[in-house]
N, CA, C and O atoms as a GROMACS GRO file, in nm:
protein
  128
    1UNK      N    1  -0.777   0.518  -0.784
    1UNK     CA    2  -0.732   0.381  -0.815
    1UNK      C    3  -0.581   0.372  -0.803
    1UNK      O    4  -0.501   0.458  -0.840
    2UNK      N    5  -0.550   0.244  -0.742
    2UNK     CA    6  -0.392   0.248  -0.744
    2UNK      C    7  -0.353   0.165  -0.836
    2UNK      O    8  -0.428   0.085  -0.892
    3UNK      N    9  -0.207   0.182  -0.863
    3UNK     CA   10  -0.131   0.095  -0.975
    3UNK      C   11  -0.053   0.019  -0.893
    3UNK      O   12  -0.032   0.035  -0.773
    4UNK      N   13   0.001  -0.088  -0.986
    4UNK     CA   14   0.089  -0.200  -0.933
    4UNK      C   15   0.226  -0.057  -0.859
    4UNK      O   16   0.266  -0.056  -0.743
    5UNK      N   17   0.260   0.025  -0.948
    5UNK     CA   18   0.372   0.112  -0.938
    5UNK      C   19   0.367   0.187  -0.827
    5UNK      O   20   0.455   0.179  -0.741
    6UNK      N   21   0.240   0.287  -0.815
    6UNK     CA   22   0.222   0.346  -0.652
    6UNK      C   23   0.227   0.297  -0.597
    6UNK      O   24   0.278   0.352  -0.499
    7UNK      N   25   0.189   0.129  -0.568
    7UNK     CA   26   0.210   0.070  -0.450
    7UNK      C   27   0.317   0.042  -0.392
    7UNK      O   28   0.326   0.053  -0.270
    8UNK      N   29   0.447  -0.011  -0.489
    8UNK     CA   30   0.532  -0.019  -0.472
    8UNK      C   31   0.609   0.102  -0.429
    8UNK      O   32   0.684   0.101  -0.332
    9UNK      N   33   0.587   0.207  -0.507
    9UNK     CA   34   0.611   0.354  -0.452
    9UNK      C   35   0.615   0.374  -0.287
    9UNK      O   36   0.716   0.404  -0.224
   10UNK      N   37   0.504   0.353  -0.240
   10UNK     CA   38   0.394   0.353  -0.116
   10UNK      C   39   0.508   0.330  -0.012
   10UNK      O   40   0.570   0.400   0.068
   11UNK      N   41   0.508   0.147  -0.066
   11UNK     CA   42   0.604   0.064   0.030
   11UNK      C   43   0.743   0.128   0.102
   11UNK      O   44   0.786   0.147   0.216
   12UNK      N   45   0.787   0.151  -0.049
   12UNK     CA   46   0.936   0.222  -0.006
   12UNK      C   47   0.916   0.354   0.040
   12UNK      O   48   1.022   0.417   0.026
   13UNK      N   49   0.825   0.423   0.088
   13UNK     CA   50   0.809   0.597   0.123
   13UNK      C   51   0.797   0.518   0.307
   13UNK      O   52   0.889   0.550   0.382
   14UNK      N   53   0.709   0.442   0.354
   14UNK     CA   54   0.677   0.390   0.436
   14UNK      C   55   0.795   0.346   0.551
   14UNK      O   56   0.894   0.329   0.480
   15UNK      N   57   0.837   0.318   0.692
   15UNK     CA   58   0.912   0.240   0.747
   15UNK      C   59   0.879   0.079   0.755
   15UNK      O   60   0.760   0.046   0.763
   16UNK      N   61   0.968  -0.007   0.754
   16UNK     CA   62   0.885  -0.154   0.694
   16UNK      C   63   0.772  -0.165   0.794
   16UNK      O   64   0.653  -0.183   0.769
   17UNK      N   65   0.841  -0.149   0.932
   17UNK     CA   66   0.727  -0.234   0.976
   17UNK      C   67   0.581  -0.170   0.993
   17UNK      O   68   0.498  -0.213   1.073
   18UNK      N   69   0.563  -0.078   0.923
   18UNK     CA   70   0.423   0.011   0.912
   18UNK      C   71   0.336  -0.087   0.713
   18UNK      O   72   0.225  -0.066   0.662
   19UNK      N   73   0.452  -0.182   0.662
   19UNK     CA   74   0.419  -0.178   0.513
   19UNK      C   75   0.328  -0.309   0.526
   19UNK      O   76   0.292  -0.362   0.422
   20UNK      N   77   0.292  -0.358   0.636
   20UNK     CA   78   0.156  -0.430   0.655
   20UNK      C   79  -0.006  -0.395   0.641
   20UNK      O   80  -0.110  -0.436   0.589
   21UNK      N   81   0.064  -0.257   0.747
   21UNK     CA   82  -0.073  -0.203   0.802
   21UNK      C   83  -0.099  -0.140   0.622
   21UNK      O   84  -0.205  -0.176   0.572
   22UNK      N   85  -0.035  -0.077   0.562
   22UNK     CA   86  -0.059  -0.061   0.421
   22UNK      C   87  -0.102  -0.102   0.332
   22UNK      O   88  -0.191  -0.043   0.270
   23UNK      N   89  -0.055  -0.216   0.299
   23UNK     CA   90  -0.127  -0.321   0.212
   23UNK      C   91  -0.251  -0.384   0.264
   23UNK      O   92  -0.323  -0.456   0.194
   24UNK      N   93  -0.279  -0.350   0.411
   24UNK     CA   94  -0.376  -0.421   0.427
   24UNK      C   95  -0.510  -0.261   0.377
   24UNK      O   96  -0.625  -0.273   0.336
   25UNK      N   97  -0.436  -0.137   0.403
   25UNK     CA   98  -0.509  -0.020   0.355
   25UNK      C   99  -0.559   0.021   0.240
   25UNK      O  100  -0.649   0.104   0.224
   26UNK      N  101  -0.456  -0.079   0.100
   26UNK     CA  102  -0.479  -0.041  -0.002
   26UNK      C  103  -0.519  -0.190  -0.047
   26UNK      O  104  -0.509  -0.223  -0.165
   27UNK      N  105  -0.564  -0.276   0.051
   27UNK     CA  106  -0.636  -0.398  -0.017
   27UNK      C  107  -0.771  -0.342   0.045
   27UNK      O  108  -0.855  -0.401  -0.022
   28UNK      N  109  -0.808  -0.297   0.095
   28UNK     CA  110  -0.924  -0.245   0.179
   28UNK      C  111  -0.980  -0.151   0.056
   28UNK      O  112  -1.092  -0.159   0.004
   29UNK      N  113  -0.862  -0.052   0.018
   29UNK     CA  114  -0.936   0.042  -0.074
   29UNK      C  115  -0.979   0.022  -0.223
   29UNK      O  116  -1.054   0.091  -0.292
   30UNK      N  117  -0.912  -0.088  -0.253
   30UNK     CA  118  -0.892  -0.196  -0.351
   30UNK      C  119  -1.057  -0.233  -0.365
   30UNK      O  120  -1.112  -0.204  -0.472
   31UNK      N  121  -1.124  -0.287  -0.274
   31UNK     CA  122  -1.242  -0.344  -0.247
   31UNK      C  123  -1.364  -0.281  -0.236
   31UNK      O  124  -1.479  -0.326  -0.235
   32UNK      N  125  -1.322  -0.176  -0.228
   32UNK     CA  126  -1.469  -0.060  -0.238
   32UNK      C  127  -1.482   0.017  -0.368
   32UNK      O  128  -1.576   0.096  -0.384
   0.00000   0.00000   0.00000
């Protein structure tokens, strides 16, 4: 399970323009 905090974590470990494909990874994982 992720937290509001890892995600944000996530974002900033990430280069921006990859922090789409991410959120769309951890809204995906979010859902199962």
């Amino acid at each position: 399970m992720f937290t509001n905090h890892m995600q944000d974590q996530g974002r900033k470990m990430v280069k921006p323009k990859m922090t789409a494909k991410v959120s769309l990874l951890l809204d995906h994982l979010a859902q199962n």
